[in-house]
Biopython code that builds the backbone (N, CA, C, O; Angstrom):
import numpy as np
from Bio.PDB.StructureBuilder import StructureBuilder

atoms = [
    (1, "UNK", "N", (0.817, -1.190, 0.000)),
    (1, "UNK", "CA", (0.000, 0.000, 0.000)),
    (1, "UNK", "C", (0.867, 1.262, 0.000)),
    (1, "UNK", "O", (0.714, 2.318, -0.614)),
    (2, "UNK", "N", (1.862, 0.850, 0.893)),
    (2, "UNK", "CA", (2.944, 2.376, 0.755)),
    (2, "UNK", "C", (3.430, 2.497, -0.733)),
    (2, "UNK", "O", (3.616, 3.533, -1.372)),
    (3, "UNK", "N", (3.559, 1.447, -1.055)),
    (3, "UNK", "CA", (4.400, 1.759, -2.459)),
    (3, "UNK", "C", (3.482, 2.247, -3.424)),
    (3, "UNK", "O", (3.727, 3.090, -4.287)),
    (4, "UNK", "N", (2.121, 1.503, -3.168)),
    (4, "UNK", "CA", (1.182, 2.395, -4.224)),
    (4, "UNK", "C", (1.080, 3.999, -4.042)),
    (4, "UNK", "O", (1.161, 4.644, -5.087)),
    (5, "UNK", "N", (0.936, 4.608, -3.020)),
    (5, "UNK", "CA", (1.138, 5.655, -2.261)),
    (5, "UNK", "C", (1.988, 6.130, -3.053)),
    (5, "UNK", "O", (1.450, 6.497, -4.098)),
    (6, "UNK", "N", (3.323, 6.326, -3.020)),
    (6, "UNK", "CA", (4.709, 6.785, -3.477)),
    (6, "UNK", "C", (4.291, 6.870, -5.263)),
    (6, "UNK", "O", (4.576, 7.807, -6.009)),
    (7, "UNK", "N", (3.669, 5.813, -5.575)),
    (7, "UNK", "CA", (4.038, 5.980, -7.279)),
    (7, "UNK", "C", (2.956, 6.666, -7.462)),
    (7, "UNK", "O", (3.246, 7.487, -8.333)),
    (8, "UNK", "N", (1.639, 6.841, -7.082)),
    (8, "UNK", "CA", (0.586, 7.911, -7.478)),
    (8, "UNK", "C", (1.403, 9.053, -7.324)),
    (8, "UNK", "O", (1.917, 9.702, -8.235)),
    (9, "UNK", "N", (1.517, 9.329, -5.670)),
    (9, "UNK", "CA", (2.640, 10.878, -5.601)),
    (9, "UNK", "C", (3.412, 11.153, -6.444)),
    (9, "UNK", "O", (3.616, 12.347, -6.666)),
    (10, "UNK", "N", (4.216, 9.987, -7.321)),
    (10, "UNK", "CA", (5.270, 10.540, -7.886)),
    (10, "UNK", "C", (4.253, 10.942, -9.639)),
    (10, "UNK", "O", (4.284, 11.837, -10.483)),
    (11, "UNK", "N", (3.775, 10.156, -9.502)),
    (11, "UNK", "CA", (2.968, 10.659, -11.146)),
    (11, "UNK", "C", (2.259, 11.859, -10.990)),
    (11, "UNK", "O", (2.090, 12.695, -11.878)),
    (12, "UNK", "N", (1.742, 11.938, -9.535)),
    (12, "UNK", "CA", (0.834, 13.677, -9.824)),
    (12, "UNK", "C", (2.233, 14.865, -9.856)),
    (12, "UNK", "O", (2.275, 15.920, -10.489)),
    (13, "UNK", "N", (3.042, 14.416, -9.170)),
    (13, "UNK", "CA", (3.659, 15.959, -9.160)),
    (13, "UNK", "C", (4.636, 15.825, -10.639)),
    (13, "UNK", "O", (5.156, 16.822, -11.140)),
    (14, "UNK", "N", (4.786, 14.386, -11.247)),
    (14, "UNK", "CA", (5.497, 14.678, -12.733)),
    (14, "UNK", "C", (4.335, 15.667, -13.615)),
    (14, "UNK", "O", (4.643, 16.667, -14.264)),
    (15, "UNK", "N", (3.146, 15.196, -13.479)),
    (15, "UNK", "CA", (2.095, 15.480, -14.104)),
    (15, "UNK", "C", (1.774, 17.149, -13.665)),
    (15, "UNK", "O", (1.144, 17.844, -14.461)),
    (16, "UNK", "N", (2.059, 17.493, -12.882)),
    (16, "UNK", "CA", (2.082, 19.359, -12.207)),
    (16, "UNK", "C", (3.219, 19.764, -12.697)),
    (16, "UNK", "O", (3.164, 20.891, -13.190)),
    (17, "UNK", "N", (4.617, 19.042, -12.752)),
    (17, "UNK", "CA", (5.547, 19.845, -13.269)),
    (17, "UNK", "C", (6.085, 19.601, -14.667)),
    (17, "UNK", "O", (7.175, 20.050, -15.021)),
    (18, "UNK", "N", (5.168, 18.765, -15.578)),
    (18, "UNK", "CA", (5.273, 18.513, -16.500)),
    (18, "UNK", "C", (4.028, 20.051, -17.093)),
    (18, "UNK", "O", (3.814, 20.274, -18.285)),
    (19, "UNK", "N", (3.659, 20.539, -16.418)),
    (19, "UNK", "CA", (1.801, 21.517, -16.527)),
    (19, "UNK", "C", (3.082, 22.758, -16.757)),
    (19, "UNK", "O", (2.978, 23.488, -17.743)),
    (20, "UNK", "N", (3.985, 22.898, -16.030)),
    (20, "UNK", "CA", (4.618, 24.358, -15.834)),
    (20, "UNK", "C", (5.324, 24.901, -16.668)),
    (20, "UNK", "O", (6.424, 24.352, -16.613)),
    (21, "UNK", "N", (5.315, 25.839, -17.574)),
    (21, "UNK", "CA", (6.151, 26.426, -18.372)),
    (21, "UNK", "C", (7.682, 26.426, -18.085)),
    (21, "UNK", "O", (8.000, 26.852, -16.975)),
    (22, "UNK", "N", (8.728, 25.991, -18.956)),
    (22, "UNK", "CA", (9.597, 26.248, -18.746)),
    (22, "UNK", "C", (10.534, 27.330, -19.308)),
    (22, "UNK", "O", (10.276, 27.471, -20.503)),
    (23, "UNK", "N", (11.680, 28.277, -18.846)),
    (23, "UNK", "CA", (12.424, 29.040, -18.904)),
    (23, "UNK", "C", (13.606, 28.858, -20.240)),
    (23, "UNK", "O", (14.594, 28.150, -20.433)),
    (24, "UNK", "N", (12.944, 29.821, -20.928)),
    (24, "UNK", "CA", (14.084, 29.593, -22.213)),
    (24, "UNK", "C", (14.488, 31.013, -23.021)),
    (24, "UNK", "O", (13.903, 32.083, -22.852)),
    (25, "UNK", "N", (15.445, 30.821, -23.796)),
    (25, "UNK", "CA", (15.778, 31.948, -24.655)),
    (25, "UNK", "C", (15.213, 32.381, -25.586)),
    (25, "UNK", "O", (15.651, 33.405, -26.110)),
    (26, "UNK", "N", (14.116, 31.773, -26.068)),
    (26, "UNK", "CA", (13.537, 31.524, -27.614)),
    (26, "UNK", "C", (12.537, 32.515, -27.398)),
    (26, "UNK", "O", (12.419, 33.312, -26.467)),
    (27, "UNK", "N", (11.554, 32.260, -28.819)),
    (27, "UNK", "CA", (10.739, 33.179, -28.743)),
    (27, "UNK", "C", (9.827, 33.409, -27.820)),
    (27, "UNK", "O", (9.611, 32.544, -26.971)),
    (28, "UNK", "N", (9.161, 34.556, -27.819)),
    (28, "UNK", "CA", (7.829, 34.859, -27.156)),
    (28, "UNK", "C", (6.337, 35.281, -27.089)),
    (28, "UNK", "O", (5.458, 35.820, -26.417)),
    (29, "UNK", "N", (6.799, 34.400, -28.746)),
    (29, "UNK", "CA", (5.176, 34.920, -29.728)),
    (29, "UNK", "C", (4.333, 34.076, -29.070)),
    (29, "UNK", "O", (3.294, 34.723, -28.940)),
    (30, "UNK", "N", (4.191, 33.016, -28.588)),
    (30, "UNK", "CA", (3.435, 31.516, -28.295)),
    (30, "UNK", "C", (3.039, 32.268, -26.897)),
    (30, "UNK", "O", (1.812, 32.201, -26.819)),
    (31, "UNK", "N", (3.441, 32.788, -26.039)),
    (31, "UNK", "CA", (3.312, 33.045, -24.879)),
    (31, "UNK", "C", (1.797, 34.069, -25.564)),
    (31, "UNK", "O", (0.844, 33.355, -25.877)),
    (32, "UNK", "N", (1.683, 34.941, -25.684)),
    (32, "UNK", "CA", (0.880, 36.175, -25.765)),
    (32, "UNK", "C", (0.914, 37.310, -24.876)),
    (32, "UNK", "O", (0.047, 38.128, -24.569)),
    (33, "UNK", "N", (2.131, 37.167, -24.530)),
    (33, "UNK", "CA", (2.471, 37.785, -23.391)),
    (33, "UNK", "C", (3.018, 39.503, -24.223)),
    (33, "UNK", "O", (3.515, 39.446, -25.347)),
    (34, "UNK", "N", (2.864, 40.734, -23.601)),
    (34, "UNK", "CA", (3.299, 41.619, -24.305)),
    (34, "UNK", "C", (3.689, 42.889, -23.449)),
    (34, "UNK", "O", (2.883, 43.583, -22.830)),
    (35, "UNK", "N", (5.027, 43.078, -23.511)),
    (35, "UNK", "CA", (5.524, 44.153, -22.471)),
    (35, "UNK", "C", (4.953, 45.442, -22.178)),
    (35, "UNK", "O", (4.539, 45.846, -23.265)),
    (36, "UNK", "N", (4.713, 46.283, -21.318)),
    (36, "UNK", "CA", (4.125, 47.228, -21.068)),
    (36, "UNK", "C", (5.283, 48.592, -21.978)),
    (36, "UNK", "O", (6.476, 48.895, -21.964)),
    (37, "UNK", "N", (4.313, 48.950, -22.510)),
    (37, "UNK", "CA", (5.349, 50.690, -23.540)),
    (37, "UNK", "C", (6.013, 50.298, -24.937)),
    (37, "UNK", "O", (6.602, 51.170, -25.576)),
    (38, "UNK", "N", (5.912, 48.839, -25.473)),
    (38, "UNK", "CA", (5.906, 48.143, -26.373)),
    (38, "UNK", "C", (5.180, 47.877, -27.198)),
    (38, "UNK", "O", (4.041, 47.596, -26.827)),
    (39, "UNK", "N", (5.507, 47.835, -28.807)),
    (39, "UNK", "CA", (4.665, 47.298, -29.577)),
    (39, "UNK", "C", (4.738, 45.705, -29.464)),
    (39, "UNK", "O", (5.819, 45.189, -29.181)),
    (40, "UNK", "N", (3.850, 45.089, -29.635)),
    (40, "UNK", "CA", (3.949, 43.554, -29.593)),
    (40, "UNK", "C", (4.430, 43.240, -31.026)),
    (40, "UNK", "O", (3.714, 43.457, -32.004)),
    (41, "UNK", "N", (5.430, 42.824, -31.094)),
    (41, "UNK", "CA", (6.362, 42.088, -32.209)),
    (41, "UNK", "C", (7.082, 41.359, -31.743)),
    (41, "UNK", "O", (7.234, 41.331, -30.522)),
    (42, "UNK", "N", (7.941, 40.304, -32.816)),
    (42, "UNK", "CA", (8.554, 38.693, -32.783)),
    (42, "UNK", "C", (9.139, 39.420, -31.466)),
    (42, "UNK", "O", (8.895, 40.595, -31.192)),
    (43, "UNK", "N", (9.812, 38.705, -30.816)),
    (43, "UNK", "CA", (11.055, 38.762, -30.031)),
    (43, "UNK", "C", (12.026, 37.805, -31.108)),
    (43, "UNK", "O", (11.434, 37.100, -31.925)),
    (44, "UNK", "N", (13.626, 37.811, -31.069)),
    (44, "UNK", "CA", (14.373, 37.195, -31.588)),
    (44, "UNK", "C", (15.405, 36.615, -30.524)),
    (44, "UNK", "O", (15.705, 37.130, -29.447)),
    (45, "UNK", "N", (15.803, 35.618, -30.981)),
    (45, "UNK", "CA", (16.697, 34.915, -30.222)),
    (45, "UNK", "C", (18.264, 35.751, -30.565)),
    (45, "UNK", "O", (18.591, 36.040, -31.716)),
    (46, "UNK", "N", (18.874, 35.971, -29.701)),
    (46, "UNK", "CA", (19.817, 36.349, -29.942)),
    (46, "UNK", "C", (21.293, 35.401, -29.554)),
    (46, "UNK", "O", (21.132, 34.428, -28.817)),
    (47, "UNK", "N", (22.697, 35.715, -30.064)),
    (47, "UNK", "CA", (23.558, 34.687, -29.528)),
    (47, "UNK", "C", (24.174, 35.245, -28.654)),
    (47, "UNK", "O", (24.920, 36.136, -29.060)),
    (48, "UNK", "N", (24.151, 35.022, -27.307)),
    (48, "UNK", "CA", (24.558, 35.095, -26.064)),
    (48, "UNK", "C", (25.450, 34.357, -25.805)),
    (48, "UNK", "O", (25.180, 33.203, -26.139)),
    (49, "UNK", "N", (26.959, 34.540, -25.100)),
    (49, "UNK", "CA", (26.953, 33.724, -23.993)),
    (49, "UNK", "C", (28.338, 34.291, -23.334)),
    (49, "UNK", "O", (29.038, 35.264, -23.611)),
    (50, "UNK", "N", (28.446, 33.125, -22.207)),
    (50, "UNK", "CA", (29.730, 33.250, -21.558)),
    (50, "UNK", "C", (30.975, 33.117, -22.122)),
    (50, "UNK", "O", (30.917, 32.341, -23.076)),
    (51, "UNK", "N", (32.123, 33.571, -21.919)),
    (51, "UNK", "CA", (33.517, 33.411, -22.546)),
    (51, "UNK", "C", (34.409, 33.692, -21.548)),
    (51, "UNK", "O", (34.166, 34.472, -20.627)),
    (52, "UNK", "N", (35.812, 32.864, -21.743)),
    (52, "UNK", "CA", (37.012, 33.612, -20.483)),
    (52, "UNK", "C", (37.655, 34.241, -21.221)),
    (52, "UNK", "O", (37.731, 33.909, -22.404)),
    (53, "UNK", "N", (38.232, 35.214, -20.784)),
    (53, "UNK", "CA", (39.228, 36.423, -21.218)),
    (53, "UNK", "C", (40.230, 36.789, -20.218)),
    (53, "UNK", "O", (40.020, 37.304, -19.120)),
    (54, "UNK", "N", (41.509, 36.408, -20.820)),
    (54, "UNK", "CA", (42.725, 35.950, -20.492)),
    (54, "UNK", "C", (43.522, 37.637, -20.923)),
    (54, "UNK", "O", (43.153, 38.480, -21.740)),
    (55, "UNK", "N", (44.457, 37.627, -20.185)),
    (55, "UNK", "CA", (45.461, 39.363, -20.283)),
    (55, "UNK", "C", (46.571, 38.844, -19.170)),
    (55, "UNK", "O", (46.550, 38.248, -18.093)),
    (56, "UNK", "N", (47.617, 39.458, -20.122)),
    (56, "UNK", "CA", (48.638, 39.305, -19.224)),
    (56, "UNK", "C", (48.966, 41.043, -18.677)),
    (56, "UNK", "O", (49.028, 42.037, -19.400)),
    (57, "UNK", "N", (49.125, 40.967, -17.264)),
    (57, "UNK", "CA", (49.612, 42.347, -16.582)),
    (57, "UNK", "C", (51.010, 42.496, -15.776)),
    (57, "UNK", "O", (51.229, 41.423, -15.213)),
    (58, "UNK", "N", (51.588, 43.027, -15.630)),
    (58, "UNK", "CA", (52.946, 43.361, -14.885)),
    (58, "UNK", "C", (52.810, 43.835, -13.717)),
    (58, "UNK", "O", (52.370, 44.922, -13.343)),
    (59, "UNK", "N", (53.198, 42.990, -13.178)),
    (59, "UNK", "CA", (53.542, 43.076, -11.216)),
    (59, "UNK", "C", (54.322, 43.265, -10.799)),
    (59, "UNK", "O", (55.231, 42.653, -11.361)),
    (60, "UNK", "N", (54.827, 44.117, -9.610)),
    (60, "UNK", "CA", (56.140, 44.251, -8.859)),
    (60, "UNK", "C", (56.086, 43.132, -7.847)),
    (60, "UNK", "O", (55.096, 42.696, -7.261)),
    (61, "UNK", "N", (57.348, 42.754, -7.756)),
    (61, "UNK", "CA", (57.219, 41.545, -6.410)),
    (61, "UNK", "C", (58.640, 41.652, -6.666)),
    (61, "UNK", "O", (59.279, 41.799, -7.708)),
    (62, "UNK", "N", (59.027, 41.523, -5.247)),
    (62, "UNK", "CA", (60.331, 41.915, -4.563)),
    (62, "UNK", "C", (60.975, 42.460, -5.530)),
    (62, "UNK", "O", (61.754, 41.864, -6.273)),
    (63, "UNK", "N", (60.609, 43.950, -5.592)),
    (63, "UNK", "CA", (61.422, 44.878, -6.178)),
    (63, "UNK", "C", (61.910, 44.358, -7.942)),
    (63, "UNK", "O", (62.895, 44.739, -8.575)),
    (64, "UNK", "N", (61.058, 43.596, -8.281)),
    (64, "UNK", "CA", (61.438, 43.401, -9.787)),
    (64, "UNK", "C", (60.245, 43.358, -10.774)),
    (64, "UNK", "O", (59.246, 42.990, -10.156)),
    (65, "UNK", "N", (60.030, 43.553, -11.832)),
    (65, "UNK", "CA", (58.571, 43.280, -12.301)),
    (65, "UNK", "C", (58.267, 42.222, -13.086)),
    (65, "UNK", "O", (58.859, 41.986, -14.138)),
    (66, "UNK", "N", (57.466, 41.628, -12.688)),
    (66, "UNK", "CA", (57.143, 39.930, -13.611)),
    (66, "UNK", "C", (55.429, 39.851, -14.208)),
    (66, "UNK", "O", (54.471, 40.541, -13.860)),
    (67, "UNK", "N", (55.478, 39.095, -14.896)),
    (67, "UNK", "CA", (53.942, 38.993, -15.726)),
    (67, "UNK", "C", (53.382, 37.936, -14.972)),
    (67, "UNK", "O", (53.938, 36.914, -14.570)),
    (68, "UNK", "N", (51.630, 38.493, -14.761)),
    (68, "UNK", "CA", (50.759, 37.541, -14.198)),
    (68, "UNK", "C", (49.575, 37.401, -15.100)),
    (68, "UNK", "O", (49.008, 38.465, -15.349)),
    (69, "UNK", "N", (49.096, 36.361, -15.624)),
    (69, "UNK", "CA", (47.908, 35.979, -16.079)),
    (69, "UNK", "C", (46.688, 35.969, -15.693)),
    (69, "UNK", "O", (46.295, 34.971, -15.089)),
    (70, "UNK", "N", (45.859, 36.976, -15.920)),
    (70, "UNK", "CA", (44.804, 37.767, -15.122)),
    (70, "UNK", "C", (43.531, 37.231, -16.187)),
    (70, "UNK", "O", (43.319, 37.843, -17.234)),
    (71, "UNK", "N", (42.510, 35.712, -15.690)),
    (71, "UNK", "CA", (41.498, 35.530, -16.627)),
    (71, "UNK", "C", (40.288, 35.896, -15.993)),
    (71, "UNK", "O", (40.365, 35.775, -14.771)),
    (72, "UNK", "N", (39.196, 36.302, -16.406)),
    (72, "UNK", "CA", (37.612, 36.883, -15.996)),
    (72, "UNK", "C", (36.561, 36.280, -16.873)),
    (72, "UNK", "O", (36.769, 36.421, -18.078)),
    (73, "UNK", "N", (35.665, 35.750, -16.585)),
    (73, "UNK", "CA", (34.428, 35.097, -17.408)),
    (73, "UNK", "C", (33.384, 36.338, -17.884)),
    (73, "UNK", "O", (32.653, 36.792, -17.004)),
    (74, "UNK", "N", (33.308, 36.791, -18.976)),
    (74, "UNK", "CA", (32.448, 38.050, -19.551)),
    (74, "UNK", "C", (31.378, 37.595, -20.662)),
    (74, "UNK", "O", (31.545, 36.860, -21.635)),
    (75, "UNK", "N", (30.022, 38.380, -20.133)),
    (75, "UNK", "CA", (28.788, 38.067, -21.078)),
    (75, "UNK", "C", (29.115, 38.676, -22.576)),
    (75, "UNK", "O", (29.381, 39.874, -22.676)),
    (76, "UNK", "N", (29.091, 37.917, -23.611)),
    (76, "UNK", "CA", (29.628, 38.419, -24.850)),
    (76, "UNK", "C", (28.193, 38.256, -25.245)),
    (76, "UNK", "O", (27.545, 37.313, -24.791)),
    (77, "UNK", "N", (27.630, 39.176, -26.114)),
    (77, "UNK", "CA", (26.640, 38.876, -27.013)),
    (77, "UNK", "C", (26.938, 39.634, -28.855)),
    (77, "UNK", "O", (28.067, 39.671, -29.344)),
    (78, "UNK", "N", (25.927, 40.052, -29.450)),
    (78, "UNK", "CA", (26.304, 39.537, -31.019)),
    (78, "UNK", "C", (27.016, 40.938, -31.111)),
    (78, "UNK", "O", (26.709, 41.939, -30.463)),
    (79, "UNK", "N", (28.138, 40.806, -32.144)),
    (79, "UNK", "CA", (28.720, 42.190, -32.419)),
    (79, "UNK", "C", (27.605, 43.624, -32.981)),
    (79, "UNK", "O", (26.773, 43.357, -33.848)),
    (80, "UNK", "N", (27.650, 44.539, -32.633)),
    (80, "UNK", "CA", (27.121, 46.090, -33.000)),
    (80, "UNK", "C", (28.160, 46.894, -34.088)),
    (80, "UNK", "O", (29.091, 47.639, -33.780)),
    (81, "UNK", "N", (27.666, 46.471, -35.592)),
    (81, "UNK", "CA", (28.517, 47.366, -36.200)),
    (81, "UNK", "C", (28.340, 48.992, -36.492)),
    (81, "UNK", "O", (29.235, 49.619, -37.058)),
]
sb = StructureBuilder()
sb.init_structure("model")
sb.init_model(0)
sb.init_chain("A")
sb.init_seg("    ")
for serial, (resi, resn, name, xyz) in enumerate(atoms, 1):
    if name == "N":
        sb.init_residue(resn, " ", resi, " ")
    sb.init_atom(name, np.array(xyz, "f"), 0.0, 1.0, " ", f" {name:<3s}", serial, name[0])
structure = sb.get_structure()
């Protein structure tokens, strides 16, 4: 009986979170959703993403100067010509 228990539970809440919209980049025509001070048109997917960016800089350490490799993870998205 417990186990029947457990597998109903587990099918209603697949079945609720299978119901929930999920979070994506894509469009937002399907939604009907439409921003406030906006005309309602496509939205477009754009290419986003993360990248590391690597620079070498010059340090003093004990009175001499040596190169350190200085990397940072930066949101790159599509070039603006």
């Amino acid at each position: 009986m417990k186990t029947a228990a457990l597998a109903a539970g587990g099918i209603i809440a697949l079945a609720l979170l299978g119901a929930v919209p999920s979070a994506s980049a894509g469009s937002l025509a399907g939604s009907g959703s439409t921003f406030a001070g906006q005309a309602p048109a496509q939205a477009q997917v754009e290419d986003v993403r993360w990248v590391r960016r690597c620079w070498q800089e010059r340090r003093w350490w004990n009175g001499r100067p040596h190169w350190v490799t200085r990397c940072r993870s930066v949101w790159v998205g599509p070039r603006r010509w």
